[in-house]
N, C-alpha and C positions, 0 to 999 in steps of 0.2 A: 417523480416516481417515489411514492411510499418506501420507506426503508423496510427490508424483512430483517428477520431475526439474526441473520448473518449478518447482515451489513448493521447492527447493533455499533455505536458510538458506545467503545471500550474505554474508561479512563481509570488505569488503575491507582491505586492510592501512591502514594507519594510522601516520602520521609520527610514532612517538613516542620515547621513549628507547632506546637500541639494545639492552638488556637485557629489554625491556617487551615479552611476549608482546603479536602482534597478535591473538591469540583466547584467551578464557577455556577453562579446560577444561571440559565437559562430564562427567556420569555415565557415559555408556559408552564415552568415551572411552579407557579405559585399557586393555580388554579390545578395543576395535577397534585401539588399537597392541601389542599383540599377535599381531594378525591380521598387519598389515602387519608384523611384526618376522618372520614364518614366510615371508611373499610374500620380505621379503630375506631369508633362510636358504637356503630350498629354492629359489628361483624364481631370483632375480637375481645369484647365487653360481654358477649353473648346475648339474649334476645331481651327486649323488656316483658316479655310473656312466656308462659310454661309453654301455650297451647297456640294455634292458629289455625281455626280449622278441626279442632279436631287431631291435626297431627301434632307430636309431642316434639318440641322444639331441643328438649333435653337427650332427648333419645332414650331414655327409661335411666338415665343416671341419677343420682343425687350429689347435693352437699356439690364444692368446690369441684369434684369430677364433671360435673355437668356444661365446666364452662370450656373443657378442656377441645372438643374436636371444634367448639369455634375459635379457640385461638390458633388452632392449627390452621382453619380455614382463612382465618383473619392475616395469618404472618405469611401463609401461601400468597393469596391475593394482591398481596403488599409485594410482596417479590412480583409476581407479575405486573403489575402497576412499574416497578423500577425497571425492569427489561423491555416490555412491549410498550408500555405509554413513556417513558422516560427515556429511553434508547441508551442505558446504562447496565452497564454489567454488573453482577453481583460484587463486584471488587467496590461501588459505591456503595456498598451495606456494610464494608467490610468484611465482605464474607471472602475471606482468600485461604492458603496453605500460610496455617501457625509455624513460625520458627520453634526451635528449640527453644530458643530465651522468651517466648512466646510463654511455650506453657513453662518452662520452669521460674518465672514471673507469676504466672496464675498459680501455682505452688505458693511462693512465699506471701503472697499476697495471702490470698487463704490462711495459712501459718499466721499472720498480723491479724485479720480477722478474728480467729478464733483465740488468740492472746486477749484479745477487748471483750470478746464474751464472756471468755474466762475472768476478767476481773469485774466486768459490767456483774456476773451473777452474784460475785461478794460484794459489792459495794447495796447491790438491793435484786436482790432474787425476783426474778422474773414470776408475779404471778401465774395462775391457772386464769382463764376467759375465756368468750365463746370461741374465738377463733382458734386457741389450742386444743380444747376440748373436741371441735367440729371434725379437727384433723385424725385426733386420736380415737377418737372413733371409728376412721376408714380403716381398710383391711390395707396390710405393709403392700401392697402389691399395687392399693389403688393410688398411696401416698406416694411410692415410687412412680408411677407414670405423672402424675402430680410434680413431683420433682423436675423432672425430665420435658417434660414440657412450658414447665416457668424459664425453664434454664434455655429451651432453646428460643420459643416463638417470642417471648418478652423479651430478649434480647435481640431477636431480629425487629421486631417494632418499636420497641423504645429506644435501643441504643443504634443500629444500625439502621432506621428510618427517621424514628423522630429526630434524635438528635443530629444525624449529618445532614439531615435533611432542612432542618431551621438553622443549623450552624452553616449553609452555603446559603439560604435566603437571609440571613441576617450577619451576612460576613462574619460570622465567628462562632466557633466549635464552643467558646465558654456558654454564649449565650441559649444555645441548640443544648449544650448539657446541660443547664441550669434547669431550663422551662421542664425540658422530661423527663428528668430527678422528681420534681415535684410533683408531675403527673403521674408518675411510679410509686410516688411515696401515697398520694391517698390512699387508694384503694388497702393498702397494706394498713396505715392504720386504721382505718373502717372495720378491718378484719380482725384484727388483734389488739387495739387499742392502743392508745398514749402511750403505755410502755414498750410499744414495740421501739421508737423513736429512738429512746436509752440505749435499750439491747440493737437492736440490729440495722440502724441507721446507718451506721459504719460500713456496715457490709454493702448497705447500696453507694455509700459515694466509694466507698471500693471498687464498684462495676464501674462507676463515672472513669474515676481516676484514671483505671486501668484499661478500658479504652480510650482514653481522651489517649493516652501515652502509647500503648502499644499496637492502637492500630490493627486489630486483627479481633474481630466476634469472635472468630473460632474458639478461641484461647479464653476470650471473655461467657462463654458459654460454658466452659471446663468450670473457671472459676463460680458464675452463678452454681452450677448443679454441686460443687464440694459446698459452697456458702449455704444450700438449704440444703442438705443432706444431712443434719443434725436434726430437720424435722422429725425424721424419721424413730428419733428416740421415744420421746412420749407414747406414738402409736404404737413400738414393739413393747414398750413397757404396759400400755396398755391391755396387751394380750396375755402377758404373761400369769 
């Protein structure tokens, strides 16, 4: 008999070595990250076309807004993929209740961040480019959902799918962080260029580090949304 949603195989995460899959891999495991590897290709990448049809794949958005309700749709789907085709609970995305030391970890973490930008911008000032330029262009309102949304659905797909996901097929959380750091890091410098690498590289093996060690998205989604929330400056200065 088919398992239903109830009877879901619960495995919650597990305090153990930081390289030490919290789940064994499974038989169909390999061909269900597959699946989820097409949902981030086509789905959470957004469409290779404006139009299909006639209908507007964008939904009338522009610029970086445009990609936003498919990553929403992309990191949904994914989550469905983990529960209903994987018979695992959200506790294999890491998605559980943050401790205290959870988020006051995503605090100083942050704090160390922004120490390295802070000297990263005297040692060689961050140019202007298209990708800063793109942002400060949007209106503070579209840059914040902007925010809000890198922070949650990239961190449900990259760090709590990709990663724990190639870190149980290939026995090991380094290797599963490794591959989708680098799959994180294109697109970012596609966008903003070489110097991004300098300035804000840090900040992403930041999100590595600190889930590789604390084990909890939640707290790793705090920390993504305080890490681009400096975006936010150019665009209000923008207006001003």
């Amino acid at each position: 008999m088919a398992e239903t949603a109830s009877q879901q195989v619960v495995e919650p995460v597990r305090r153990v070595s930081i390289g030490t899959p919290a789940f064994p891999p499974r038989a169909r495991d390999g061909w269900l990250f597959v699946v989820g590897l097409l949902i981030f290709w086509f789905l959470f990448n957004g469409p290779p076309a404006g139009e299909i049809g006639g209908f507007d794949l964008r939904f009338g958005l522009e610029g970086p807004a445009s990609g936003n309700p498919w990553k929403w749709a992309g990191a949904l789907l994914v989550i469905a993929l983990v529960i209903w085709g994987e018979r695992r609970g959200l506790a294999s995305l890491l998605i559980t209740k943050p401790t205290g030391k959870d988020i006051e970890w995503a605090f100083y973490v942050f704090g160390g961040v922004m120490t390295w930008s802070w000297i990263a911008s005297l040692i060689a000032p961050q140019e202007d480019n298209d990708g800063v330029g793109t942002i400060s262009s949007m209106s503070v309102t579209g840059v914040v959902l902007l925010i809000i949304t890198a922070a949650i659905t990239e961190e449900v797909v990259y760090r709590g799918y990709l990663q724990e996901r190639l870190g149980s097929l290939m026995r090991s959380r380094w290797i599963g962080a490794a591959v989708s750091l680098a799959i994180f890091i294109a697109p970012h410098v596609v966008f903003f260029g070489p110097s991004w690498l300098f300035h804000q590289l840090v900040g992403s093996l930041a999100l590595v580090a600190f889930t590789l060690i604390r084990r909890n998205l939640v707290a790793t989604m705090l920390l993504h949304l305080l890490i681009n929330a400096p975006i936010l400056i150019p665009t209000v200065l923008a207006k001003l």
